[in-house]
C-alpha positions as CSV (number, residue, x, y, z in Angstrom):
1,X,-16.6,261.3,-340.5
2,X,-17.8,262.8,-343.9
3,X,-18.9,265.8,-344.5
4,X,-20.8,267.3,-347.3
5,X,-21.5,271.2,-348.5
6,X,-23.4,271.4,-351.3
7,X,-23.6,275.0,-352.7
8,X,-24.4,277.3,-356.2
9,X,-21.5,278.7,-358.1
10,X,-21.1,281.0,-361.0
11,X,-18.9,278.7,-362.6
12,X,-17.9,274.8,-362.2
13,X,-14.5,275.0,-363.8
14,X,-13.6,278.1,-361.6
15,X,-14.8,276.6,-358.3
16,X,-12.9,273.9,-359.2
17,X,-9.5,275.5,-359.3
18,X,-10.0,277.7,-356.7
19,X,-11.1,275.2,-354.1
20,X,-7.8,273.7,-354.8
21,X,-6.1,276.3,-352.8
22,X,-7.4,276.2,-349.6
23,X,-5.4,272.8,-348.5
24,X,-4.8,275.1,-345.4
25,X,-7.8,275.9,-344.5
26,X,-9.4,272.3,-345.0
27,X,-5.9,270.8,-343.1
28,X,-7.1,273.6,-340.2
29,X,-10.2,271.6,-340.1
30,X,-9.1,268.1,-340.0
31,X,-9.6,267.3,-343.7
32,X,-7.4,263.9,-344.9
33,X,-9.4,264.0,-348.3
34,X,-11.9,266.4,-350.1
35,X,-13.9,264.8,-353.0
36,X,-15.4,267.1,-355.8
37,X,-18.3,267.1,-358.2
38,X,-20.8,269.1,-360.6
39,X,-24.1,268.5,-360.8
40,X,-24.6,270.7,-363.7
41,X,-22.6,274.3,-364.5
42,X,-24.0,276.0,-361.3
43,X,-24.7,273.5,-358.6
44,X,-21.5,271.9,-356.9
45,X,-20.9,269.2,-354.3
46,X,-18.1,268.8,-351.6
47,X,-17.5,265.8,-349.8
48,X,-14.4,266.0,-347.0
49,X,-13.1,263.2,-344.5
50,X,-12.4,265.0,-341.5
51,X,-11.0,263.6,-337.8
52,X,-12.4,266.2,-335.8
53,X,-15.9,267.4,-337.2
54,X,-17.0,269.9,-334.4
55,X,-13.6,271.8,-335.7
56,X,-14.7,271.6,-339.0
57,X,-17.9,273.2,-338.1
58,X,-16.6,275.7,-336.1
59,X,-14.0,276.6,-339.2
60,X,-16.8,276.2,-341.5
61,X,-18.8,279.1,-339.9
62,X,-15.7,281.6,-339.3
63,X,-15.3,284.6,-341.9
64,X,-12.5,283.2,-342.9
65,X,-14.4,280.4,-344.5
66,X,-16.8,283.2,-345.9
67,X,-13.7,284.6,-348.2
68,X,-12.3,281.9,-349.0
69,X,-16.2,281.1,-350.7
70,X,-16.5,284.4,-352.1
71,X,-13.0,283.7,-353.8
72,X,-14.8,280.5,-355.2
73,X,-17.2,282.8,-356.7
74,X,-20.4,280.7,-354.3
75,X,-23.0,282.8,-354.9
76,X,-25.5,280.7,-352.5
77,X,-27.7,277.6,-351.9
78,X,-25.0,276.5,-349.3
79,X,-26.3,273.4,-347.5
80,X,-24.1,271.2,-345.2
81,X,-24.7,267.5,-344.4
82,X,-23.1,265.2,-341.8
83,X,-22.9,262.1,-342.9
84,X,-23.3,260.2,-339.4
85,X,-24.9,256.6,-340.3
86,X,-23.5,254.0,-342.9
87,X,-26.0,251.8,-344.4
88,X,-23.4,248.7,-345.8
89,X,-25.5,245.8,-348.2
């Protein structure tokens, strides 16, 4: 299943090298793949693959996740979208 958080960050460049280092906590969460983009300088998008989404909620809404956010300098507009249903053309 894919997973997307969408969230406000101080900076794009320093989001983008701090989520780098929690391969631990996304692994802890059933993560194969996290894909990463910018829609301008403060708004950010994460798409993950995960095996075992109720984990990856679960995770998602521990403290530990909340640090690891605050690390990425997130400073709000945190939305999170399951992405259940495939429309294929």
């Amino acid at each position: 299943m894919l997973i997307a958080i969408r969230a406000e960050v101080e900076s794009v460049d320093h989001w983008r090298e701090k989520f780098k280092t929690h391969a631990d906590l996304f692994k802890s969460q059933g993560v194969s793949f996290a894909y990463m983009g910018a829609a301008n300088d403060k708004t950010v998008i994460s798409v993950f693959e995960t095996n075992n989404p109720d984990e990856f909620v679960r995770i998602f809404n521990d403290p530990a996740t909340a640090e690891a956010m605050s690390q990425d300098k997130i400073t709000g507009g945190v939305e999170m979208f399951l992405l259940d249903e495939i429309f294929k053309l």
